[in-house]
PyMOL Python script that loads the backbone (N, CA, C, O; Angstrom):
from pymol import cmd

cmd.read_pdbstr("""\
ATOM      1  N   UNK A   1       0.847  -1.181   0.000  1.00  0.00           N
ATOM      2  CA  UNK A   1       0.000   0.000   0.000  1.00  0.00           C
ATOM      3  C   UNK A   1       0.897   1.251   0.000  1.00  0.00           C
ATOM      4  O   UNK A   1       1.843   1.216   0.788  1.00  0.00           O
ATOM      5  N   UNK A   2       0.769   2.205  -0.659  1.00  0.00           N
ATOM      6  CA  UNK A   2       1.372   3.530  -0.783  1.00  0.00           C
ATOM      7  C   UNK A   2       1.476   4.482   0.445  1.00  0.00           C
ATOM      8  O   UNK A   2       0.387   4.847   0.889  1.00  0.00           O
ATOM      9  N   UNK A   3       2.198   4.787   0.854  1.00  0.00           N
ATOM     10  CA  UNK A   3       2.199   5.902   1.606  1.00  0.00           C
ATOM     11  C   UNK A   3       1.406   7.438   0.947  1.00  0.00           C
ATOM     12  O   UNK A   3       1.229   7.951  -0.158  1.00  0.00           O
ATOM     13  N   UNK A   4       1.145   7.692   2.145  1.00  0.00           N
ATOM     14  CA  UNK A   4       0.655   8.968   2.151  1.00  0.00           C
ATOM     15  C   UNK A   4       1.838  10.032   1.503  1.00  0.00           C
ATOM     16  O   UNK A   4       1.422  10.433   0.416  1.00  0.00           O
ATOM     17  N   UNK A   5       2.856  10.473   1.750  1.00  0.00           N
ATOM     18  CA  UNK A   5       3.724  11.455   1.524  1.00  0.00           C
ATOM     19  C   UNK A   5       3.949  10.838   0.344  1.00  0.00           C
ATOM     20  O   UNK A   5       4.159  11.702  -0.507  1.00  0.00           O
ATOM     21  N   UNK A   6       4.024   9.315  -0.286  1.00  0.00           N
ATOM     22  CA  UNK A   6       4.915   9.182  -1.415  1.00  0.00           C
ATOM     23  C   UNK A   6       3.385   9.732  -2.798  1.00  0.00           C
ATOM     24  O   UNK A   6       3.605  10.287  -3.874  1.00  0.00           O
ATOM     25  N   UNK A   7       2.120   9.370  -2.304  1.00  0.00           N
ATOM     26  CA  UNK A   7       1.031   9.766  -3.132  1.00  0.00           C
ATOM     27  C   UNK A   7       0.730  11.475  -3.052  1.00  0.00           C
ATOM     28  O   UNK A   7      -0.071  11.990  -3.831  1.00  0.00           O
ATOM     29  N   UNK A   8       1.196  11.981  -2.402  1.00  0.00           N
ATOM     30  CA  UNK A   8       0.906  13.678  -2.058  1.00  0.00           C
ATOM     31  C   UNK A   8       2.209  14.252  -3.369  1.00  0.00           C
ATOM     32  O   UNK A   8       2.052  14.999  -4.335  1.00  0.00           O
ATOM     33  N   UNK A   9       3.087  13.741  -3.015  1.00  0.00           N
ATOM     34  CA  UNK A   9       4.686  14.365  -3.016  1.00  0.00           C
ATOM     35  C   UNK A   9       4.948  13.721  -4.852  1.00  0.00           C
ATOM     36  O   UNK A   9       5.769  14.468  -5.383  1.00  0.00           O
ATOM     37  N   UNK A  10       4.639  12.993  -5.497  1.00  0.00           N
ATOM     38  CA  UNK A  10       4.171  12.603  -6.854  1.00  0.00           C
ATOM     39  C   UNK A  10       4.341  13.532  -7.660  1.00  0.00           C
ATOM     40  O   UNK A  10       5.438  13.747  -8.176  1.00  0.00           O
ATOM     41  N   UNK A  11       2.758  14.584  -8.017  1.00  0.00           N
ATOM     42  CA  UNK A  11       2.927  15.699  -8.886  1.00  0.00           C
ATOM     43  C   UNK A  11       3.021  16.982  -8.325  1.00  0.00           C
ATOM     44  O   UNK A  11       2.349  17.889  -8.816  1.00  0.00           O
ATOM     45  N   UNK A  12       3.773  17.190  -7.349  1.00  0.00           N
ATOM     46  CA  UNK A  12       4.052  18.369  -6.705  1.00  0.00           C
ATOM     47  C   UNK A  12       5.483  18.603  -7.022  1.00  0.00           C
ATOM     48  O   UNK A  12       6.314  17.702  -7.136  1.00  0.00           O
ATOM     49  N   UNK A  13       5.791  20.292  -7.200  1.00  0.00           N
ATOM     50  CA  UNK A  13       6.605  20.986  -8.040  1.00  0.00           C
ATOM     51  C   UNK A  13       7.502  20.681  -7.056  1.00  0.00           C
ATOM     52  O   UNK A  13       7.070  19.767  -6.353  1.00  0.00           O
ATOM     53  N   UNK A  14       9.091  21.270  -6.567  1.00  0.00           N
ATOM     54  CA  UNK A  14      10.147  20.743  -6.041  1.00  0.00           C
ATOM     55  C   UNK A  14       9.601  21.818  -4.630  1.00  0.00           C
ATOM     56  O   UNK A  14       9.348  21.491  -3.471  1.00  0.00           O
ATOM     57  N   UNK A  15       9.560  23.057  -5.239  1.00  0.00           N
ATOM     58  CA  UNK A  15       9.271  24.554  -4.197  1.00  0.00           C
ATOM     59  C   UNK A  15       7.459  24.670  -4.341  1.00  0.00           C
ATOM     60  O   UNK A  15       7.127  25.407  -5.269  1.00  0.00           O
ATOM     61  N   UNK A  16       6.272  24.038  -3.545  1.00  0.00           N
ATOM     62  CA  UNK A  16       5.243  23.987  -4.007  1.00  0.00           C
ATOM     63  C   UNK A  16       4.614  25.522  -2.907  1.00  0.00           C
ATOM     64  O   UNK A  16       3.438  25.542  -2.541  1.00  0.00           O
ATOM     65  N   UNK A  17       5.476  26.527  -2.570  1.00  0.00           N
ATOM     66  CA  UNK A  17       5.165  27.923  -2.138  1.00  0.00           C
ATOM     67  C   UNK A  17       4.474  28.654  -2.955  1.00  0.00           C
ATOM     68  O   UNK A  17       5.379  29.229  -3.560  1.00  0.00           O
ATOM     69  N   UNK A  18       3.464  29.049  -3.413  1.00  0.00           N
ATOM     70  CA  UNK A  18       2.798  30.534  -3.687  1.00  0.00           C
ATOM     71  C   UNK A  18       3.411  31.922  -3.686  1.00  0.00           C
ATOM     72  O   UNK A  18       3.449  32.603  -2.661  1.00  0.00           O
ATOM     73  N   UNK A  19       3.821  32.271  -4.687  1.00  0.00           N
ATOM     74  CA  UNK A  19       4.225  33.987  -4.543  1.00  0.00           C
ATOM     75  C   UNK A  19       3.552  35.196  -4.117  1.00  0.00           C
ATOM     76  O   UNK A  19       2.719  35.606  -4.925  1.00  0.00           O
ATOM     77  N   UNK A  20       3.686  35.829  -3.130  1.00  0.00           N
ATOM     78  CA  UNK A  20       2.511  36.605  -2.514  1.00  0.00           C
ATOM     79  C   UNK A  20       1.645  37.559  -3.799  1.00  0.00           C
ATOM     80  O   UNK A  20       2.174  38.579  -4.239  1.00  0.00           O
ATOM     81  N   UNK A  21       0.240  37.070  -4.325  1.00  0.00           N
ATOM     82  CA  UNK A  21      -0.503  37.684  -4.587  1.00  0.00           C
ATOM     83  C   UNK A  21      -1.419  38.946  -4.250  1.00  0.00           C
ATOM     84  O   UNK A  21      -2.128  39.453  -5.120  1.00  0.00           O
ATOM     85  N   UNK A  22      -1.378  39.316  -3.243  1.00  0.00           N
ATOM     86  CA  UNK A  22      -1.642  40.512  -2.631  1.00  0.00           C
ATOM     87  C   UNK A  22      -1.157  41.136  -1.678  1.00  0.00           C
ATOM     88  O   UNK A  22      -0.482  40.711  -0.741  1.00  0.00           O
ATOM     89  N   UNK A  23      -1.486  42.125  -1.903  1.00  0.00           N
ATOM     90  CA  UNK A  23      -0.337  43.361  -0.427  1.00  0.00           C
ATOM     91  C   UNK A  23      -1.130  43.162   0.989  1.00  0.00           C
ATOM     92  O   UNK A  23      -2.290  43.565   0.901  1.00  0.00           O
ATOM     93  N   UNK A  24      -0.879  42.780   1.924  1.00  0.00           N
ATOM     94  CA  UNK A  24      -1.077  42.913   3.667  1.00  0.00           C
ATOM     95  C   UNK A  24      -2.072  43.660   3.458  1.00  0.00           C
ATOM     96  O   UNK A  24      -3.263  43.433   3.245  1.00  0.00           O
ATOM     97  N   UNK A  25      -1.222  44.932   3.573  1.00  0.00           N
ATOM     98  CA  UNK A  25      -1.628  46.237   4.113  1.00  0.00           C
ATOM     99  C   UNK A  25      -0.736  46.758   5.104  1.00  0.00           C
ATOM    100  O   UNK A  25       0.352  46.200   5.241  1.00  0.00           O
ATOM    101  N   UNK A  26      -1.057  47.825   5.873  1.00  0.00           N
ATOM    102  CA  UNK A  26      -0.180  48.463   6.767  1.00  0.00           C
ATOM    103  C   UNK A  26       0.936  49.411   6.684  1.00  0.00           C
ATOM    104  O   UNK A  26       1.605  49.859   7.615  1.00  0.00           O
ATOM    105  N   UNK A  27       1.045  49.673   5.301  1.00  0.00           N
ATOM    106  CA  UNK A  27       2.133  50.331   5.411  1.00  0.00           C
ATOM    107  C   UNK A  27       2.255  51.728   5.321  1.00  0.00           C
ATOM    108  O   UNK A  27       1.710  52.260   6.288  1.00  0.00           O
ATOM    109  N   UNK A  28       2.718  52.466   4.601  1.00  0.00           N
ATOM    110  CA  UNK A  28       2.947  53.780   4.553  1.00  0.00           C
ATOM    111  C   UNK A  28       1.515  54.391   4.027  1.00  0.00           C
ATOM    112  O   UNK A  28       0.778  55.250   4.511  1.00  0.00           O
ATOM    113  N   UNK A  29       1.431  53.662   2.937  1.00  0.00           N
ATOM    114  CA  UNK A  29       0.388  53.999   1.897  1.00  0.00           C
ATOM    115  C   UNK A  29      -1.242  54.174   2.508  1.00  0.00           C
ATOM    116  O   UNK A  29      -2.181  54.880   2.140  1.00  0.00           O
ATOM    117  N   UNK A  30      -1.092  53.238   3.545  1.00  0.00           N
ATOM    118  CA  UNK A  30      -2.411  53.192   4.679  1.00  0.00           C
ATOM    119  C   UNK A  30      -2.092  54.095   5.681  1.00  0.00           C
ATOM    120  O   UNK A  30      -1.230  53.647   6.437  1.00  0.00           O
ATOM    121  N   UNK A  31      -2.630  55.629   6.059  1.00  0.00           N
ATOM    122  CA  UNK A  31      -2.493  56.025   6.803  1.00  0.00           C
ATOM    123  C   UNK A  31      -3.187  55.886   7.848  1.00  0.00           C
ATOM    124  O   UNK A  31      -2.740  56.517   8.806  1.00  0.00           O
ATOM    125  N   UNK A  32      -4.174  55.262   8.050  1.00  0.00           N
ATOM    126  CA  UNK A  32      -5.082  55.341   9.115  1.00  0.00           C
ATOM    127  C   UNK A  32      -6.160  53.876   8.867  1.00  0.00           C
ATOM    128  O   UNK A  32      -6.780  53.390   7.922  1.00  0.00           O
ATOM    129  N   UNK A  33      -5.972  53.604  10.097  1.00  0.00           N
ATOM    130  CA  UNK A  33      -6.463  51.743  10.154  1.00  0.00           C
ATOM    131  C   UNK A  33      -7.989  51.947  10.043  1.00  0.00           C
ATOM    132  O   UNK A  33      -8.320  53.128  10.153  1.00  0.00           O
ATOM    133  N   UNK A  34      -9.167  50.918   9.816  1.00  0.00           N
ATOM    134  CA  UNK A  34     -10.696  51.028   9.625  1.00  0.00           C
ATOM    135  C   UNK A  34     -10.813  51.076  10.687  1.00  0.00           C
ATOM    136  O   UNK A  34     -11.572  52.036  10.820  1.00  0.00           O
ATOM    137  N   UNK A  35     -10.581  50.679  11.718  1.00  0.00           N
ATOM    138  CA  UNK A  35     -11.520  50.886  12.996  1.00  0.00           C
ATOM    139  C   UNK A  35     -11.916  52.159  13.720  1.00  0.00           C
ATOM    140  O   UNK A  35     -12.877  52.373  14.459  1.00  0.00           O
ATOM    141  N   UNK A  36     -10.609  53.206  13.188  1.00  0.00           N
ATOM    142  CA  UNK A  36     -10.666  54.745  14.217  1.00  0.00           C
ATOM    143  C   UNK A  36     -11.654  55.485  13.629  1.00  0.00           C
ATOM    144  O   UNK A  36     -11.921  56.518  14.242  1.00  0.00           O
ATOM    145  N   UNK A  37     -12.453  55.223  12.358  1.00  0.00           N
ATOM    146  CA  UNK A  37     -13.569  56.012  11.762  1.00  0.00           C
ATOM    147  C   UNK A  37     -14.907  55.847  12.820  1.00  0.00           C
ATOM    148  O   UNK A  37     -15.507  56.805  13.306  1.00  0.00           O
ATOM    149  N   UNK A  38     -15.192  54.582  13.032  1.00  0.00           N
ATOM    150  CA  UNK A  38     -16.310  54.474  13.894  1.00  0.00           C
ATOM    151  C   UNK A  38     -15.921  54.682  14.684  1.00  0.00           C
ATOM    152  O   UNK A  38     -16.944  55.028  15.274  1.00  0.00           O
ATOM    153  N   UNK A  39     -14.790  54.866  15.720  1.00  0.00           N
ATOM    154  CA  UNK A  39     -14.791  55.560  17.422  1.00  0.00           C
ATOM    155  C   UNK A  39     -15.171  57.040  17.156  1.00  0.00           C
ATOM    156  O   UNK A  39     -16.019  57.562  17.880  1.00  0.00           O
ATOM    157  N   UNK A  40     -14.403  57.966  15.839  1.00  0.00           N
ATOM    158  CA  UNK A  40     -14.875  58.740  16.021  1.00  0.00           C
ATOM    159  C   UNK A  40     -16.306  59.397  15.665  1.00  0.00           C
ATOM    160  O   UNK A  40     -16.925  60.267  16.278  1.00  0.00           O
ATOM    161  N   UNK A  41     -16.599  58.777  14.605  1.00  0.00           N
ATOM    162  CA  UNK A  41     -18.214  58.656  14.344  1.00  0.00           C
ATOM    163  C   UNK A  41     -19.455  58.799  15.861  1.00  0.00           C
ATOM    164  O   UNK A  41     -20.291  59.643  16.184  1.00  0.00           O
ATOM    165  N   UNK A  42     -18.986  57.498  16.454  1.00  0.00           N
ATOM    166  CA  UNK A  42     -19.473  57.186  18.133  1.00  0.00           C
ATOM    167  C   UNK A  42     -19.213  58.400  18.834  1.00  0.00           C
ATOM    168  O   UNK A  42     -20.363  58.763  19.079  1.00  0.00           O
ATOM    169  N   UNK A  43     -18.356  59.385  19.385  1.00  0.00           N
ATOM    170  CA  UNK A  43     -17.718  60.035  19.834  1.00  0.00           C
ATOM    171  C   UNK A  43     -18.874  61.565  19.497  1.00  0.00           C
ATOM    172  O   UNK A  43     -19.600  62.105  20.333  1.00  0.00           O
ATOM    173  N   UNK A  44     -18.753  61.849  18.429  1.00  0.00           N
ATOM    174  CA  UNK A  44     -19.161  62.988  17.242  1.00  0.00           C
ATOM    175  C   UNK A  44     -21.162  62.538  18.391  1.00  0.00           C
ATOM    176  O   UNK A  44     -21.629  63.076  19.395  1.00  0.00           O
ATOM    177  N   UNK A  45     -21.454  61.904  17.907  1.00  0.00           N
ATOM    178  CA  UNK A  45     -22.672  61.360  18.115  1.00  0.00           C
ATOM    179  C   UNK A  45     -22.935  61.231  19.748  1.00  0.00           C
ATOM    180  O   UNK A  45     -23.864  61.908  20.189  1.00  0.00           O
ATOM    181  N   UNK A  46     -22.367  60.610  20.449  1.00  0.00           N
ATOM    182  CA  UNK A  46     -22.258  60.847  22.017  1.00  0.00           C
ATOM    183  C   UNK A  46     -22.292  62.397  22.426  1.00  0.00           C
ATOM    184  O   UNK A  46     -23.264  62.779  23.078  1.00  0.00           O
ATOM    185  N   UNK A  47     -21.557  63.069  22.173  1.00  0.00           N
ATOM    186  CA  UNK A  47     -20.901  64.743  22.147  1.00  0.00           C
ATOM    187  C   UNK A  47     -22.231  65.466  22.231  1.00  0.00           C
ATOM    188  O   UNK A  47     -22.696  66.147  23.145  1.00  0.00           O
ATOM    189  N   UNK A  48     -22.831  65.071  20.785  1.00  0.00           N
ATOM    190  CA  UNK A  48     -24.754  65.815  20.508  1.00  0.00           C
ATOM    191  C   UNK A  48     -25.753  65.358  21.308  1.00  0.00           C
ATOM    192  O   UNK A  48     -26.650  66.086  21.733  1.00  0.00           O
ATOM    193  N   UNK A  49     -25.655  64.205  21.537  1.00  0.00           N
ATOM    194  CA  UNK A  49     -26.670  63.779  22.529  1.00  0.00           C
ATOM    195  C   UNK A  49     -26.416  64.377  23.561  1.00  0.00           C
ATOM    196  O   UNK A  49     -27.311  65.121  23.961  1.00  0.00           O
ATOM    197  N   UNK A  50     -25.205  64.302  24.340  1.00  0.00           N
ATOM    198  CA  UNK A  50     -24.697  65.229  25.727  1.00  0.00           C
ATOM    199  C   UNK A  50     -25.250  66.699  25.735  1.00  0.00           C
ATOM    200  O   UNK A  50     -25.904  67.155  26.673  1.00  0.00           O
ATOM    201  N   UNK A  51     -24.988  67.252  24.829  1.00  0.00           N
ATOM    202  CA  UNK A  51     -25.451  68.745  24.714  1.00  0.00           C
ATOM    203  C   UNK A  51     -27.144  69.046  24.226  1.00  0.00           C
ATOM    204  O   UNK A  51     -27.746  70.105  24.406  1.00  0.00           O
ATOM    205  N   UNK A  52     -27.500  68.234  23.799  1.00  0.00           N
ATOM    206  CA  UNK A  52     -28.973  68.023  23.697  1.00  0.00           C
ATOM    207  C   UNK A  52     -29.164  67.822  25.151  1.00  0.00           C
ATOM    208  O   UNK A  52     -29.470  68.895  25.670  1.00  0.00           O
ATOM    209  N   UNK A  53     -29.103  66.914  25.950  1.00  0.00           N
ATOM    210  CA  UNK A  53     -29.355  66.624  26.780  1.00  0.00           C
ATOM    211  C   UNK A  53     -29.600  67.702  28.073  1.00  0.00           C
ATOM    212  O   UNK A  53     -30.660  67.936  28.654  1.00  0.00           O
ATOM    213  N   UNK A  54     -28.258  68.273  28.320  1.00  0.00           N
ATOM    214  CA  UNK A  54     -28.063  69.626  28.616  1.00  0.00           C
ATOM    215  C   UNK A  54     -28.609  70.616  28.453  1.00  0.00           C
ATOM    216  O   UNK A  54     -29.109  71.156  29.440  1.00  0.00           O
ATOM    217  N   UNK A  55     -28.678  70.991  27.664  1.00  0.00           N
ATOM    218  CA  UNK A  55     -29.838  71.740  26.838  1.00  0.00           C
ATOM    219  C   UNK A  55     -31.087  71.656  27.475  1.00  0.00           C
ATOM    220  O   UNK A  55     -31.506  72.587  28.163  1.00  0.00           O
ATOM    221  N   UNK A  56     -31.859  70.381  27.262  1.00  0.00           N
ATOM    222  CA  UNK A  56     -33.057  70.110  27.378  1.00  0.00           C
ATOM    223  C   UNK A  56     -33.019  70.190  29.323  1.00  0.00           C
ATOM    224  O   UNK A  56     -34.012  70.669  29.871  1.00  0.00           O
ATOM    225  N   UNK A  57     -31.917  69.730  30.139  1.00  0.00           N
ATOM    226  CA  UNK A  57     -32.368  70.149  31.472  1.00  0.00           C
ATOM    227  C   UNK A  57     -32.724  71.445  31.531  1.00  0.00           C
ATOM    228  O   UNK A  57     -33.829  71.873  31.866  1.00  0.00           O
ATOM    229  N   UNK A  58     -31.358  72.346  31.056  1.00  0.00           N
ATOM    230  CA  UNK A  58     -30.874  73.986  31.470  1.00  0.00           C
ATOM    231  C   UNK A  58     -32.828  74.695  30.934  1.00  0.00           C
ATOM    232  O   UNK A  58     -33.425  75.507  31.641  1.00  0.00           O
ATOM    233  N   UNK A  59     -33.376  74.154  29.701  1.00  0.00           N
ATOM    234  CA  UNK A  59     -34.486  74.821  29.531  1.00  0.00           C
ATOM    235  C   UNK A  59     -35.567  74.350  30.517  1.00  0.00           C
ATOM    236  O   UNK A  59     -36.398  75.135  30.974  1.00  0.00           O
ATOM    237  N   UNK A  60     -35.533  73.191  30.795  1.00  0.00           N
ATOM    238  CA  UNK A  60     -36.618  72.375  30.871  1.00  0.00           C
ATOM    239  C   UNK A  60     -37.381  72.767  32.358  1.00  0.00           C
ATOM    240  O   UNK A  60     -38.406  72.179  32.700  1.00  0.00           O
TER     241      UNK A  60
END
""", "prot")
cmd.dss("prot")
cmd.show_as("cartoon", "prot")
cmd.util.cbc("prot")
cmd.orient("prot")
């Protein structure tokens, strides 16, 4: 019966590695990561409600 490695290892190239097809990310070219848009989005939005809020005691 055949081994496993000798049936895998058959038609496989000598170097069977992949050349990196796409970029990470991270580098220079990315100045600013996805996540810090929604803190400040959240932030912007917290801020108005606070002063609404305020507001609505100071008149109320």
């Amino acid at each position: 019966m055949a081994d496993d490695r000798d049936f895998y290892s058959r038609d496989r190239p000598e170097h069977p590695r992949l050349a990196e097809d796409r970029p990470r990310g991270g580098g220079p070219e990315e100045p600013r990561s996805r996540g810090k848009g929604n803190k400040v989005i959240w932030a912007v939005v917290l801020g108005i409600v606070a002063v609404v809020v305020i507001v609505t005691i100071l008149l109320g």
